[in-house]
N, C-alpha and C positions, 0 to 999 in steps of 0.2 A: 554290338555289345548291348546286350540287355541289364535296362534298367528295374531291379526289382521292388516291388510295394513297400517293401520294407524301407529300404533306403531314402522313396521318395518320400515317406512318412518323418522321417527323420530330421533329413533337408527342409521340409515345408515345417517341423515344427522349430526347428533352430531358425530356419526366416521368420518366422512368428515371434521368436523369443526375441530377436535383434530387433524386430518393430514396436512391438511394445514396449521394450526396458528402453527404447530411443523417445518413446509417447513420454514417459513417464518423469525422463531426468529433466523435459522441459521446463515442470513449475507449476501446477496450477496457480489458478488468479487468486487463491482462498489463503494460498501457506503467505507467510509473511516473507515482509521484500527484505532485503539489508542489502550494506554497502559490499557490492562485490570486487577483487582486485585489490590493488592498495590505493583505492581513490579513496574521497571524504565521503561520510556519510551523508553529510547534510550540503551542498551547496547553496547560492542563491543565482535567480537568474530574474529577468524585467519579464514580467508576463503579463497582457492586457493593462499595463501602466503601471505596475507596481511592483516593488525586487521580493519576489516570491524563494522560499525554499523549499528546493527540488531534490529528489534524492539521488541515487547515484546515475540513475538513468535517465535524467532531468524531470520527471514528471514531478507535478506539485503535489505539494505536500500539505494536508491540512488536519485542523484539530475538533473536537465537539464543544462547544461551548458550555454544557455539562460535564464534562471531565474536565475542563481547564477549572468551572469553580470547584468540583467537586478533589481536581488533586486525585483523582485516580482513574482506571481503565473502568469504563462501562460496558463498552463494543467489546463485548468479550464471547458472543455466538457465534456460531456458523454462518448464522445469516448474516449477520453482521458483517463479519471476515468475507462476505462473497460483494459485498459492496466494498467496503473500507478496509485495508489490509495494511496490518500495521508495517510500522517502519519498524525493524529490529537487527540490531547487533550480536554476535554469538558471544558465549559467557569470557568474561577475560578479557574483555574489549570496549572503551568507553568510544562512543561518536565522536566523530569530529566533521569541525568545519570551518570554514573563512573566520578571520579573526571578529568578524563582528558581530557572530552570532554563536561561537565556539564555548564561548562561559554560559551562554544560555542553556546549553543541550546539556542533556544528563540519560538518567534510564530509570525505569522504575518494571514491576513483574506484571507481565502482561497475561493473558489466557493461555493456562497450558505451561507455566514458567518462561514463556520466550523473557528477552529482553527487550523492552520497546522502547526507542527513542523517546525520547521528551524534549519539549522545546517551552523553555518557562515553565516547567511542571507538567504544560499539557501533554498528553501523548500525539503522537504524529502517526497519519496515515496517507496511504496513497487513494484515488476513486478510481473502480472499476471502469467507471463510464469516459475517461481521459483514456483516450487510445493512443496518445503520443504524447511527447517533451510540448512543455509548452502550452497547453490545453488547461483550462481554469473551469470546469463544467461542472464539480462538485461545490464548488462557493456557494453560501447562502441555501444550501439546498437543507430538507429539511426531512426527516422520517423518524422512524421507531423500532425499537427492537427490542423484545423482551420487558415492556412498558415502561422503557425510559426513550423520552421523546429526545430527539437531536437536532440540535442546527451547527452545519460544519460553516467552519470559514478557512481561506487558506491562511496559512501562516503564513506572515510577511516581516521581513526585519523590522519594521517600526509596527507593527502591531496595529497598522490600521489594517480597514476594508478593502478588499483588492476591488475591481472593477468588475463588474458585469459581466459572467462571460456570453462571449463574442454567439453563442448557440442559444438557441431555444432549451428553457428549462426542462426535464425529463418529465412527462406525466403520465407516469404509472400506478405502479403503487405495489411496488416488492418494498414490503415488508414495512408497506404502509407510507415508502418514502418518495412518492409520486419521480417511480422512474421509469 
């Protein structure tokens, strides 16, 4: 039986199609995270000594210390979103999370209308550079974007300092934020 050109044209372009539309439903790092399933948005967990909040997939979560005075989203670029990706809920849906930190969380409009978590007013994001649960390597770090300078801290139920993470600070400098 012969196979005709046509066919194989066909066949290779529908394996094409099932590979790409499989690339795509993954996520990039840029779209914003939220709580997937019916788990909590926000939990907490002990991270480098401190009870840090993590979001559905345990990675920590942290805020800018210019948006927390400022009371609103700054990180609102592209480049921005490809380091810090906000935490966000779809519309019709308030966060939640453990009783001790559940009246803290709210939402406010984020870049583009998402919805973006808040935690005491500030907005909450995840770092690019935490490859797993657990990892605190965006703390204290510091850059810029769109000339507003930033320093992240992770957000912690008692609102102090988390510890040092356990890595070597990043020193690059995407986007000015030595990573």
């Amino acid at each position: 039986m012969a196979i005709s050109p046509q066919w194989l044209a066909v066949a290779g372009f529908s394996t094409l199609t099932l590979v790409v539309a499989g690339c795509s439903s993954s996520g990039g790092s840029s779209s914003p995270s939220n709580a997937a399933g019916g788990g909590q948005t926000v939990s907490v967990q002990p991270v480098s000594g401190a009870q840090v909040l993590v979001d559905s997939s345990g990675r920590s979560l942290y805020y800018s210390d210019q948006e927390k005075t400022a009371m609103k989203v700054l990180c609102d670029s592209s480049a921005c979103h490809a380091i810090w990706t906000p935490l966000t809920v779809p519309a019709g849906q308030q966060p939640t999370g453990p009783s001790d930190v559940a009246s803290a969380l709210s939402t406010m409009r984020g870049s583009g209308g998402v919805r973006q978590v808040t935690f005491h007013g500030a907005p909450l994001y995840t770092f690019e550079f935490d490859h797993s649960a657990g990892q605190l390597n965006g703390d204290n770090q510091h850059d810029s974007f769109d000339g507003t300078n930033f320093t992240w801290q992770a957000a912690t139920v008692s609102g102090a300092v988390a510890a040092p993470p356990s890595t070597p600070s990043y020193g690059g400098g995407y986007g000015g934020g030595g990573y």
